[in-house]
MOPAC internal coordinates of N, CA, C and O (Angstrom, degrees):
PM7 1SCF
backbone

  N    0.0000 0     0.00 0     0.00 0    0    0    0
  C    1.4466 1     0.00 0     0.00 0    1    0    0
  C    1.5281 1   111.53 1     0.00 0    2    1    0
  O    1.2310 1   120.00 1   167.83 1    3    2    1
  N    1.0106 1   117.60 1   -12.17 1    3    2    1
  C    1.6349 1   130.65 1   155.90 1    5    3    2
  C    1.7012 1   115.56 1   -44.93 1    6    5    3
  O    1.2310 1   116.93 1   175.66 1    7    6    5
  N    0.9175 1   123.45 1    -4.34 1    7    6    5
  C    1.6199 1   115.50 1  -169.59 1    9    7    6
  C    1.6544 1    97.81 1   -84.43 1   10    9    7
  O    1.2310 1   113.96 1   -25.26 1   11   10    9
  N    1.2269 1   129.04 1   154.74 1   11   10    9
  C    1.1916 1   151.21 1   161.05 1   13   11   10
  C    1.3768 1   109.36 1   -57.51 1   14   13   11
  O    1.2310 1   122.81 1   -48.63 1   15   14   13
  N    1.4444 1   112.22 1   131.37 1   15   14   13
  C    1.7100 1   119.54 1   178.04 1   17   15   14
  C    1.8903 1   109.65 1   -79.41 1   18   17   15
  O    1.2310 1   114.76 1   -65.67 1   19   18   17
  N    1.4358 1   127.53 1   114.33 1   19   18   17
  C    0.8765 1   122.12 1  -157.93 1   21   19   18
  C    1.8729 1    87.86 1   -94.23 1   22   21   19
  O    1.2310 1   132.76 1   -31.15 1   23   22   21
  N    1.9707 1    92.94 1   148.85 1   23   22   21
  C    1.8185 1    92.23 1  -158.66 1   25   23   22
  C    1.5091 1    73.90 1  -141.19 1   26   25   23
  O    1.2310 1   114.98 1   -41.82 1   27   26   25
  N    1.6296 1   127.12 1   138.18 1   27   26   25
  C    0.8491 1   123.31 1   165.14 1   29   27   26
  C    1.5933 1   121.75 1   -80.14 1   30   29   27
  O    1.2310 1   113.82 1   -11.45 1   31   30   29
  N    1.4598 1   129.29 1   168.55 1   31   30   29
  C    1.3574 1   124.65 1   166.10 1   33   31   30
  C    1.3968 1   142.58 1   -17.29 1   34   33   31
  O    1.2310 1   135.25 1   131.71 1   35   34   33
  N    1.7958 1    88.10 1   -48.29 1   35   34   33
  C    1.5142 1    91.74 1  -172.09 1   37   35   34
  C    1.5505 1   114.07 1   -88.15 1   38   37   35
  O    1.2310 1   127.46 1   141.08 1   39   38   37
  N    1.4618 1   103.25 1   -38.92 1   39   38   37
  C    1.7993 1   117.28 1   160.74 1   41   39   38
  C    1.2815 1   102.85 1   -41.07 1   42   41   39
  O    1.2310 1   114.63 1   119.15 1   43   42   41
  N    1.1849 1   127.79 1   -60.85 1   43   42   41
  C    1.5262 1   114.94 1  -162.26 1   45   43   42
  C    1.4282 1   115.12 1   -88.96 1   46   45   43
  O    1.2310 1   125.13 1   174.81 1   47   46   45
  N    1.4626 1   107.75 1    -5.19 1   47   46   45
  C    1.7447 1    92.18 1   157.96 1   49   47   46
  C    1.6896 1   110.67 1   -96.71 1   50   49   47
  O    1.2310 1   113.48 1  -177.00 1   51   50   49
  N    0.8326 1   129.94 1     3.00 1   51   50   49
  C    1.2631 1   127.71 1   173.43 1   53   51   50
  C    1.6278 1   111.99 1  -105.26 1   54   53   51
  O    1.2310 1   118.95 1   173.01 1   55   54   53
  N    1.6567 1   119.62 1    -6.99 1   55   54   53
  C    1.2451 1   112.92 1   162.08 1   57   55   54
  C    1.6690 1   103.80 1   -86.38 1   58   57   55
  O    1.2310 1   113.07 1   174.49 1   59   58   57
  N    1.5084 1   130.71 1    -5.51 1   59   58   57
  C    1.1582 1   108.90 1  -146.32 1   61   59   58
  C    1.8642 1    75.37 1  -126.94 1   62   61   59
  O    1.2310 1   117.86 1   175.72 1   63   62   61
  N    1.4310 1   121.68 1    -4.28 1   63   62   61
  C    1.6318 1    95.15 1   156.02 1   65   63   62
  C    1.8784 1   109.62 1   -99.08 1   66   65   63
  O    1.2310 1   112.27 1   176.33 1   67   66   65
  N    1.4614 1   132.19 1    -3.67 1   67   66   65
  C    1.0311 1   107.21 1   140.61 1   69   67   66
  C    1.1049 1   136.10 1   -72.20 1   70   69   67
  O    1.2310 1    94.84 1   160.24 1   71   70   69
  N    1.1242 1   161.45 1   -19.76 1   71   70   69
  C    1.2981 1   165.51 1   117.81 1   73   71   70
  C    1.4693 1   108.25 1    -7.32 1   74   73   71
  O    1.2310 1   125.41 1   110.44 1   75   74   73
  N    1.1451 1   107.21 1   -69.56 1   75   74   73
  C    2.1511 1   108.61 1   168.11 1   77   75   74
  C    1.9020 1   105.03 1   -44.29 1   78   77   75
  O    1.2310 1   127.74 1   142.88 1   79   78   77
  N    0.9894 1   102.71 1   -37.12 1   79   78   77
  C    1.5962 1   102.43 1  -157.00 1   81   79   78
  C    1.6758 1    98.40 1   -82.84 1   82   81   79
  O    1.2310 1   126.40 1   162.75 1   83   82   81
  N    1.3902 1   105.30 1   -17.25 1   83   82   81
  C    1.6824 1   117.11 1   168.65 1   85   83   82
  C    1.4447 1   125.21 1  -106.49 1   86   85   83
  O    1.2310 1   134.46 1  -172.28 1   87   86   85
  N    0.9596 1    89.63 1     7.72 1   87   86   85
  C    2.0040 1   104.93 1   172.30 1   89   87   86
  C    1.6632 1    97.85 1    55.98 1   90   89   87
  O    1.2310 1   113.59 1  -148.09 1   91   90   89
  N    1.2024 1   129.72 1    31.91 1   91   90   89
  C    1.4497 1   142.31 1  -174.47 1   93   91   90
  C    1.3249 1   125.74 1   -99.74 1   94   93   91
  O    1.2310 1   108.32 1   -24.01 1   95   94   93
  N    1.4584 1   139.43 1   155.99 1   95   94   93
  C    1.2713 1   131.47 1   159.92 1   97   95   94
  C    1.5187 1   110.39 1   -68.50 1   98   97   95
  O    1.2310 1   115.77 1   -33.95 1   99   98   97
  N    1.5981 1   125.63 1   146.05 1   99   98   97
  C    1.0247 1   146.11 1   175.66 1  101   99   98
  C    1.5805 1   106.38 1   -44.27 1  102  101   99
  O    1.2310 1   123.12 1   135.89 1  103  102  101
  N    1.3107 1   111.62 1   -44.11 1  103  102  101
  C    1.4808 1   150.14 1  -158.23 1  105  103  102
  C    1.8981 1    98.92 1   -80.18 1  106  105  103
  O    1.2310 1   118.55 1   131.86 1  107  106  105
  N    1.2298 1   120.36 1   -48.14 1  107  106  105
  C    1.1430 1   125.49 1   170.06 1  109  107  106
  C    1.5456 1   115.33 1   -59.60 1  110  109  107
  O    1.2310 1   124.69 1   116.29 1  111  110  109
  N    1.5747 1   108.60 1   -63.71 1  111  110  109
  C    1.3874 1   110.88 1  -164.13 1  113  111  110
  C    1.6628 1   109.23 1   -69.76 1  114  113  111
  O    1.2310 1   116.12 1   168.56 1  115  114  113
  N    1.4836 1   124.98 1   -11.44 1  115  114  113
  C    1.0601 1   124.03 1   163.33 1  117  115  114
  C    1.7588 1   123.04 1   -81.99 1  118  117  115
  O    1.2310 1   125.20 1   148.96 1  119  118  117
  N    1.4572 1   107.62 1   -31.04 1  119  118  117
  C    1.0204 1    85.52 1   172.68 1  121  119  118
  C    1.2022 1   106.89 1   -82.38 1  122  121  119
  O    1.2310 1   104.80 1   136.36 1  123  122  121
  N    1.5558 1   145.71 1   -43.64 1  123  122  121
  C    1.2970 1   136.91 1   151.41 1  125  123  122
  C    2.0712 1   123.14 1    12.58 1  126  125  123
  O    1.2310 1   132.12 1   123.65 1  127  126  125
  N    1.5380 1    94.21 1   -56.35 1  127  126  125
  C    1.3352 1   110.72 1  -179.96 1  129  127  126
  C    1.2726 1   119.61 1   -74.79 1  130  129  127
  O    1.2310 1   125.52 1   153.79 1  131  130  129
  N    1.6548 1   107.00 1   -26.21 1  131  130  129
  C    1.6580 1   109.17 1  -166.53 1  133  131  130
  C    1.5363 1    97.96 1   -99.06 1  134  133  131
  O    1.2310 1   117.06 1   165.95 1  135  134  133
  N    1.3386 1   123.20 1   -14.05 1  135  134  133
  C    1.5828 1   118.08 1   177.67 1  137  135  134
  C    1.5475 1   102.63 1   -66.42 1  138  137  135
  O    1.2310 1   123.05 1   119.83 1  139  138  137
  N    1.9023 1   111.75 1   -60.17 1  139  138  137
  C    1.2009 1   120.43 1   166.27 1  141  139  138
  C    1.4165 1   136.27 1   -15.99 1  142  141  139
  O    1.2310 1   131.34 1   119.08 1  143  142  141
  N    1.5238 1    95.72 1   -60.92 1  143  142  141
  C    1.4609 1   126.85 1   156.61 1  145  143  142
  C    1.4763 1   111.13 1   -14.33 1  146  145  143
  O    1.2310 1   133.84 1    98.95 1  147  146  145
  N    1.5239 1    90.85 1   -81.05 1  147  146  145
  C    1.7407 1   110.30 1  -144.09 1  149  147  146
  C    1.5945 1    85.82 1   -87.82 1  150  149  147
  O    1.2310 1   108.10 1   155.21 1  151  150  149
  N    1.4782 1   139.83 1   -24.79 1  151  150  149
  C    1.5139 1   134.43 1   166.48 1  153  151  150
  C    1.6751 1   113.93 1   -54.67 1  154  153  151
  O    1.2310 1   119.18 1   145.43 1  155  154  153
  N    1.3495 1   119.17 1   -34.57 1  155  154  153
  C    1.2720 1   122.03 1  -179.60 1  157  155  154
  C    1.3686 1   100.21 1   -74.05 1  158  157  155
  O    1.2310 1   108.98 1   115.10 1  159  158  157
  N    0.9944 1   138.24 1   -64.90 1  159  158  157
  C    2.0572 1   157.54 1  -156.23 1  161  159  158
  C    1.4401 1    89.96 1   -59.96 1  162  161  159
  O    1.2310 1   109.33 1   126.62 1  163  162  161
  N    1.4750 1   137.60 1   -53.38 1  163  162  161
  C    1.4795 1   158.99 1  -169.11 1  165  163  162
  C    1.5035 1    97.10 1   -57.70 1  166  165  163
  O    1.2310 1   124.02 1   114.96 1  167  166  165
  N    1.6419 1   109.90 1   -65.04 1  167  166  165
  C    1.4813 1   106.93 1   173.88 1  169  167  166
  C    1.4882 1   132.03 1   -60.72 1  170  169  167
  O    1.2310 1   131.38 1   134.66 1  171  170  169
  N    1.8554 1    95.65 1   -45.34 1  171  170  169
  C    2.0632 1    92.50 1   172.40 1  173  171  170
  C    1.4355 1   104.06 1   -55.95 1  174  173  171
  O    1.2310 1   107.66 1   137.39 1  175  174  173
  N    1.1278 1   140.62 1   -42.61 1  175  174  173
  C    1.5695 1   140.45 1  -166.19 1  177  175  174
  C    1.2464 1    94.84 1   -69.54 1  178  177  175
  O    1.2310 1   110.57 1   113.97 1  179  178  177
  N    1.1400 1   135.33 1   -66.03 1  179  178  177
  C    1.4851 1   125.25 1  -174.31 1  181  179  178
  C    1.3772 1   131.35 1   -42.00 1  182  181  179
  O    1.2310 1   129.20 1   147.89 1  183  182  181
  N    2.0070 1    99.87 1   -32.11 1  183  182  181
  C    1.6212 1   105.54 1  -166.54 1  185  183  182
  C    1.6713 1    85.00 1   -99.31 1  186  185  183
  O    1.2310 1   106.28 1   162.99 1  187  186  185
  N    1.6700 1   143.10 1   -17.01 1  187  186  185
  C    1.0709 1   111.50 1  -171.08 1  189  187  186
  C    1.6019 1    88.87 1   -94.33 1  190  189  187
  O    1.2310 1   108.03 1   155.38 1  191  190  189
  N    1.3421 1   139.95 1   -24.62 1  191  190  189
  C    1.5343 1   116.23 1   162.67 1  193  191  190
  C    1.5395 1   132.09 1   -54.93 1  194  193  191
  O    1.2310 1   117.60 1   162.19 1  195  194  193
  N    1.5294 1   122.17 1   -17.81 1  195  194  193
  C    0.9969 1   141.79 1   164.85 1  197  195  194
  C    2.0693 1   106.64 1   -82.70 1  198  197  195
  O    1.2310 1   125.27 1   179.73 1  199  198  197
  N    0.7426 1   107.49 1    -0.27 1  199  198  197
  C    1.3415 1   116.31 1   168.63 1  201  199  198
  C    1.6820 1   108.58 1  -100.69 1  202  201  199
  O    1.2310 1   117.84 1   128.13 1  203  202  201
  N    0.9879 1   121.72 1   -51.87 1  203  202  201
  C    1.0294 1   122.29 1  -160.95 1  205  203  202
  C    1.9521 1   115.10 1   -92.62 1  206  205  203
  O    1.2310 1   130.19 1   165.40 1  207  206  205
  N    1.6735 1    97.95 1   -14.60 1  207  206  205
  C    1.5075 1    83.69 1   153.20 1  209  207  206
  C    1.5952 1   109.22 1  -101.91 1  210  209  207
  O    1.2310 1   111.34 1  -169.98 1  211  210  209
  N    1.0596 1   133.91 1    10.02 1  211  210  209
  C    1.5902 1   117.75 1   173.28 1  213  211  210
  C    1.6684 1    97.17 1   -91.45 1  214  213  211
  O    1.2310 1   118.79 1   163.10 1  215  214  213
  N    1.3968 1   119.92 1   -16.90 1  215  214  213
  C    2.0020 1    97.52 1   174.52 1  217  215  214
  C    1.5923 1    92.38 1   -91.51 1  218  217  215
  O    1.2310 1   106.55 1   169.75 1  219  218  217
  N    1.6534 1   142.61 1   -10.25 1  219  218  217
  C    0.9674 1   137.72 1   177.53 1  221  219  218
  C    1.9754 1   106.91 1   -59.13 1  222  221  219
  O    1.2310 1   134.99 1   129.76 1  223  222  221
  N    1.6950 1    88.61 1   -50.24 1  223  222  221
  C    1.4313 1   107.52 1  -173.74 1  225  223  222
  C    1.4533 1   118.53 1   -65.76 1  226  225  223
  O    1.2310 1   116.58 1   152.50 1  227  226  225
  N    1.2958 1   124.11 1   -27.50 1  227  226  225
  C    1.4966 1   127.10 1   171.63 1  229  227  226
  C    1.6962 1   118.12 1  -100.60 1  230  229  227
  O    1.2310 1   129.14 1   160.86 1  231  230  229
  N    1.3200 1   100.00 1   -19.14 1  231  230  229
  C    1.5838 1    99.28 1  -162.64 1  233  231  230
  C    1.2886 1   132.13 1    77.82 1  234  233  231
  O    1.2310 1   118.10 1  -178.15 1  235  234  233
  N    1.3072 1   121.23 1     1.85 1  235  234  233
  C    1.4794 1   122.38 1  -175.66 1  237  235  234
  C    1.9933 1   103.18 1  -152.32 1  238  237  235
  O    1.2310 1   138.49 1   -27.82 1  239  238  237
  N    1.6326 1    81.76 1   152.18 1  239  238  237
  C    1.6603 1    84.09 1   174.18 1  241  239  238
  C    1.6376 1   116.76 1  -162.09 1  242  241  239
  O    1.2310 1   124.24 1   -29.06 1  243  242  241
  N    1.2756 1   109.47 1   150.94 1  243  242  241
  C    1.8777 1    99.85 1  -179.51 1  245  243  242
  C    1.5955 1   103.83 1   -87.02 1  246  245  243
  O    1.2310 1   129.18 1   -23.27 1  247  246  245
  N    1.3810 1    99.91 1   156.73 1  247  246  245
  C    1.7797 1    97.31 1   178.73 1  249  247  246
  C    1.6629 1    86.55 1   -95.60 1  250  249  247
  O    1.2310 1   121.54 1    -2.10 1  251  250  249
  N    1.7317 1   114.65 1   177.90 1  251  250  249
  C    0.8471 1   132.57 1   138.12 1  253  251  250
  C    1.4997 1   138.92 1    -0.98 1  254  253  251
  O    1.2310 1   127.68 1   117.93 1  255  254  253
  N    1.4461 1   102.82 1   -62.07 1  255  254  253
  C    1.4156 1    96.35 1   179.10 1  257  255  254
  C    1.9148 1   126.82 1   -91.08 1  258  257  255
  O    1.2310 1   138.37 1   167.39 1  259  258  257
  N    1.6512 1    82.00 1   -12.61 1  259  258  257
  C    1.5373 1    83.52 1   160.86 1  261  259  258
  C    1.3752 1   120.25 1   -84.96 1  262  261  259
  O    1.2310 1   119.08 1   153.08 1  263  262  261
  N    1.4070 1   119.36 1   -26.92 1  263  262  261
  C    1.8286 1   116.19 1   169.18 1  265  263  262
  C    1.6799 1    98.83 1   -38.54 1  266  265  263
  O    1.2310 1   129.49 1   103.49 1  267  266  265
  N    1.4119 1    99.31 1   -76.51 1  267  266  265
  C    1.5536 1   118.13 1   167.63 1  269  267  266
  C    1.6332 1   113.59 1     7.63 1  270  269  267
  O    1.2310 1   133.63 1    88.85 1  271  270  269
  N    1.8380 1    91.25 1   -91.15 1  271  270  269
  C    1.3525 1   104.99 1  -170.47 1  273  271  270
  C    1.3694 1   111.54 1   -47.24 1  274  273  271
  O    1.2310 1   119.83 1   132.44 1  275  274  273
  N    1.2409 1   117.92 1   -47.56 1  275  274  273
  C    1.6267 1   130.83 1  -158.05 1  277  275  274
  C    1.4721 1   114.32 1   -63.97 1  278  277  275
  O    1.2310 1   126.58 1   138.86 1  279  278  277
  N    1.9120 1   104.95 1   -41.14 1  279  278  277
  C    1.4839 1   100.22 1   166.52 1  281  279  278
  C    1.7234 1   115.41 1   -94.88 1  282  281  279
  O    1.2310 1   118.96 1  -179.86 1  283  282  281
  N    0.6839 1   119.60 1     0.14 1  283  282  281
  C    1.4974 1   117.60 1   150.96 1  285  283  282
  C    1.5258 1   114.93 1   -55.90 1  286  285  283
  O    1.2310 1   117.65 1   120.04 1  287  286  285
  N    1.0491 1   122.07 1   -59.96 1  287  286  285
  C    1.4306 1   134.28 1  -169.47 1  289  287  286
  C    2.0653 1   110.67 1   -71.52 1  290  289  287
  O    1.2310 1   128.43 1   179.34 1  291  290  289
  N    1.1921 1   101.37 1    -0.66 1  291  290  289
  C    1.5118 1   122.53 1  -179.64 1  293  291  290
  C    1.8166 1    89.44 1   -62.62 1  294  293  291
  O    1.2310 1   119.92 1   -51.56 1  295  294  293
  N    1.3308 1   117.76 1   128.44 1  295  294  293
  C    1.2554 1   117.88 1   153.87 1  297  295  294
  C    1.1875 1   125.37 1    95.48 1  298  297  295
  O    1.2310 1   124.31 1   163.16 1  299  298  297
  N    1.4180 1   109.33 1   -16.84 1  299  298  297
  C    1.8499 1   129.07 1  -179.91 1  301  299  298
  C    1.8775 1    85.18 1   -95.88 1  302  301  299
  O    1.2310 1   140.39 1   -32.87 1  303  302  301
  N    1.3156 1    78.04 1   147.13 1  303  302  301
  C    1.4663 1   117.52 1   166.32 1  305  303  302
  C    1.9604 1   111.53 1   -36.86 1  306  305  303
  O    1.2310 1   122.54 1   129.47 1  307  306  305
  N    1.1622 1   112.74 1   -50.53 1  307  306  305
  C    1.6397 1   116.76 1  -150.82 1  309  307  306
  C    1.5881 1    90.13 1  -116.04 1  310  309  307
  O    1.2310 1   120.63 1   177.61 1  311  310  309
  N    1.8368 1   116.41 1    -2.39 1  311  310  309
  C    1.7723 1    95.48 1   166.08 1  313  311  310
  C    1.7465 1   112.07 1    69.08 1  314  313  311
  O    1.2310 1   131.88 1     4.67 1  315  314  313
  N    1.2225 1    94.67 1  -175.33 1  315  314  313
  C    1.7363 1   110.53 1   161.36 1  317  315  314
  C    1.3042 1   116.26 1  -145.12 1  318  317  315
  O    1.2310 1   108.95 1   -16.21 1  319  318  317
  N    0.7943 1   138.29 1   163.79 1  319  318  317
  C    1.5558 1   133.64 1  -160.81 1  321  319  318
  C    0.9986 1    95.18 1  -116.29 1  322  321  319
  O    1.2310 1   107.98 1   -45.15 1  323  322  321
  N    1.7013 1   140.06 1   134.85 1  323  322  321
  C    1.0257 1   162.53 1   150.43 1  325  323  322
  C    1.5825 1   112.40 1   -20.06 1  326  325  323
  O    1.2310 1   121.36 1   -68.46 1  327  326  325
  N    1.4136 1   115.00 1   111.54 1  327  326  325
  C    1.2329 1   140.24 1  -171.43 1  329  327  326
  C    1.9504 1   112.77 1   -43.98 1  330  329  327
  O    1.2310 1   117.71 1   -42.77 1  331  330  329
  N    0.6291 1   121.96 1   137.23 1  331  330  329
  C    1.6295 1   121.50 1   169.87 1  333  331  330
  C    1.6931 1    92.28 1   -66.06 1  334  333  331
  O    1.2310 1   138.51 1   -27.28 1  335  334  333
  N    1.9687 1    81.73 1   152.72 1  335  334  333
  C    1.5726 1    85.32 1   168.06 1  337  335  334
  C    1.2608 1   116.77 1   -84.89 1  338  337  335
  O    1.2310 1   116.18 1   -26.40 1  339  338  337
  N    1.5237 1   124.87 1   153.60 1  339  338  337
  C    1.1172 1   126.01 1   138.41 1  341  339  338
  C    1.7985 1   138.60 1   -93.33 1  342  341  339
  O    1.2310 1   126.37 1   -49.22 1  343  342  341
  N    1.1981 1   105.37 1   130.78 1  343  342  341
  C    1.5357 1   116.12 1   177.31 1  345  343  342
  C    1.6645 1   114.00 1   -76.53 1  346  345  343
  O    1.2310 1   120.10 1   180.00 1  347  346  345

Protein backbone atom coordinates (compact mmCIF):
# COMPACT_ATOMS: atom_id res chain seq x y z
CA UNK A 1 0.00 0.00 0.00
CA UNK A 2 3.12 2.10 -0.22
CA UNK A 3 2.84 2.85 -3.98
CA UNK A 4 2.29 6.45 -5.02
CA UNK A 5 -1.29 7.63 -6.14
CA UNK A 6 -0.87 8.23 -9.83
CA UNK A 7 -2.72 11.92 -10.62
CA UNK A 8 -2.72 13.03 -14.00
CA UNK A 9 -1.59 16.68 -15.18
CA UNK A 10 -4.60 18.28 -15.23
CA UNK A 11 -5.89 16.79 -11.70
CA UNK A 12 -2.86 17.81 -10.20
CA UNK A 13 -2.80 21.25 -11.34
CA UNK A 14 -6.12 21.88 -10.30
CA UNK A 15 -5.52 20.08 -6.91
CA UNK A 16 -2.51 22.24 -6.43
CA UNK A 17 -4.46 25.69 -7.26
CA UNK A 18 -6.95 24.65 -4.63
CA UNK A 19 -4.58 24.16 -2.13
CA UNK A 20 -2.96 27.81 -3.08
CA UNK A 21 -6.46 29.21 -2.85
CA UNK A 22 -6.45 27.52 0.82
CA UNK A 23 -3.09 28.53 1.93
CA UNK A 24 -2.76 24.54 2.48
CA UNK A 25 -0.45 21.65 1.79
CA UNK A 26 -1.17 19.86 -1.47
CA UNK A 27 -0.90 16.81 0.86
CA UNK A 28 -3.74 18.02 3.13
CA UNK A 29 -6.36 18.95 0.62
CA UNK A 30 -5.92 15.55 -0.91
CA UNK A 31 -6.09 13.71 1.82
CA UNK A 32 -9.03 15.90 2.84
CA UNK A 33 -10.68 14.52 -0.48
CA UNK A 34 -9.76 10.89 -0.05
CA UNK A 35 -11.24 10.72 3.63
CA UNK A 36 -14.41 12.36 1.96
CA UNK A 37 -14.08 9.87 -0.59
CA UNK A 38 -14.06 6.73 1.28
CA UNK A 39 -16.93 8.46 3.98
CA UNK A 40 -19.34 8.73 1.04
CA UNK A 41 -18.55 4.87 -0.57
CA UNK A 42 -18.81 3.68 3.45
CA UNK A 43 -22.31 5.24 3.52
CA UNK A 44 -23.76 4.00 -0.12
CA UNK A 45 -22.56 0.45 1.08
CA UNK A 46 -24.12 0.73 4.27
CA UNK A 47 -27.59 2.06 2.96
CA UNK A 48 -27.53 -0.50 -0.04
CA UNK A 49 -26.68 -3.34 2.69
CA UNK A 50 -29.39 -1.95 4.74
CA UNK A 51 -31.49 -2.30 1.69
CA UNK A 52 -30.93 -5.51 1.01
CA UNK A 53 -31.65 -7.04 4.39
CA UNK A 54 -35.03 -5.19 4.77
CA UNK A 55 -36.31 -6.96 1.14
CA UNK A 56 -34.43 -10.06 2.77
CA UNK A 57 -36.65 -9.28 5.92
CA UNK A 58 -40.09 -8.95 4.21
CA UNK A 59 -39.69 -10.85 1.06
CA UNK A 60 -41.07 -8.45 -1.30
CA UNK A 61 -40.16 -5.19 -3.03
CA UNK A 62 -41.25 -2.46 -5.77
CA UNK A 63 -38.69 -1.82 -8.54
CA UNK A 64 -38.14 1.54 -9.76
CA UNK A 65 -40.61 1.97 -12.15
CA UNK A 66 -43.37 1.22 -9.98
CA UNK A 67 -42.09 3.89 -7.24
CA UNK A 68 -42.27 5.95 -10.50
CA UNK A 69 -45.67 5.13 -11.64
CA UNK A 70 -47.26 5.32 -8.20
CA UNK A 71 -45.98 8.86 -7.47
CA UNK A 72 -46.84 10.13 -10.65
CA UNK A 73 -50.35 9.10 -10.24
CA UNK A 74 -50.33 11.15 -6.71
CA UNK A 75 -53.08 13.79 -7.10
CA UNK A 76 -55.03 12.81 -10.36
CA UNK A 77 -58.38 11.83 -10.04
CA UNK A 78 -58.10 7.83 -11.05
CA UNK A 79 -54.71 7.30 -8.70
CA UNK A 80 -52.71 4.08 -9.48
CA UNK A 81 -53.46 1.05 -8.00
CA UNK A 82 -51.13 -0.50 -5.79
CA UNK A 83 -48.38 -2.44 -7.44
CA UNK A 84 -48.39 -6.38 -7.31
CA UNK A 85 -45.99 -7.94 -5.13
CA UNK A 86 -42.87 -9.03 -6.04
CA UNK A 87 -41.06 -12.21 -4.67
Amino acid sequence: MNQPVKIDLDLRERLSRIAALRDAPVQAVLGEAIQQYVEREEARESFKAEARAARAADGHHMTADDVVARLRGWGSEQGVARPERRD
